[in-house]
N, C-alpha and C positions, 0 to 999 in steps of 0.2 A: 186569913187563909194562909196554909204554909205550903210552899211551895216545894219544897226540899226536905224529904223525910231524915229525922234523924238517924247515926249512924248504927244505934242501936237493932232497929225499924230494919233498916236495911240490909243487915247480918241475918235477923230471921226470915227475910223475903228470900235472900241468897241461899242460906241452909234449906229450909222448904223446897225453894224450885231444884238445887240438887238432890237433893232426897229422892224426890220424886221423878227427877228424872233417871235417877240412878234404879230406883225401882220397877220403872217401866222400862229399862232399858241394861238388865243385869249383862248382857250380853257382851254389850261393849266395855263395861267393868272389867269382866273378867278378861278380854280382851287387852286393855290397859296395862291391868296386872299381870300379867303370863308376858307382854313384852317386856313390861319395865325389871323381868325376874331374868328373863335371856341379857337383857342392856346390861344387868350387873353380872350375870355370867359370864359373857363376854369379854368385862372388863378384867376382870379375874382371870381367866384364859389367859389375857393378854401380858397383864402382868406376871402370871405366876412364868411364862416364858420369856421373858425379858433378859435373862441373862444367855438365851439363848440366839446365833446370830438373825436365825428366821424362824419363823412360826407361818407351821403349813396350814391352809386353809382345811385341809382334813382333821389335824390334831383342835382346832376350835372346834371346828361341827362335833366330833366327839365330845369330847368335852362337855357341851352344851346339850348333847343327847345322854348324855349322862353314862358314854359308854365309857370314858376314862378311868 
């Protein structure tokens, strides 16, 4: 009897169960993805004003609203 699936086993149990959680749950996908795209906008923001001495919380939000 084995007690401990091989790690093989256990790669498509984990792909499976997110798949399909991803399927039934596109929602928060996209969710994930649309912040992790502001996370890197932001950074960008941040640094692209870096040689400046401040950076106003209005000039990110633009920025990030794509009004820049």
């Amino acid at each position: 009897m084995q007690t401990i699936p091989d790690e093989k086993r256990m790669k498509e149990l984990l792909k499976d169960a997110l798949n399909e959680f991803f399927e039934e749950r596109q929602d928060l996908l996209r969710e994930v993805v649309a912040d992790a795209i502001e996370d890197v906008a932001l950074i960008h923001a941040i640094k692209e004003d870096e040689a400046n001495a401040t950076v106003s919380r209005t000039e990110i939000f633009s920025i990030l609203e794509g009004e820049a």
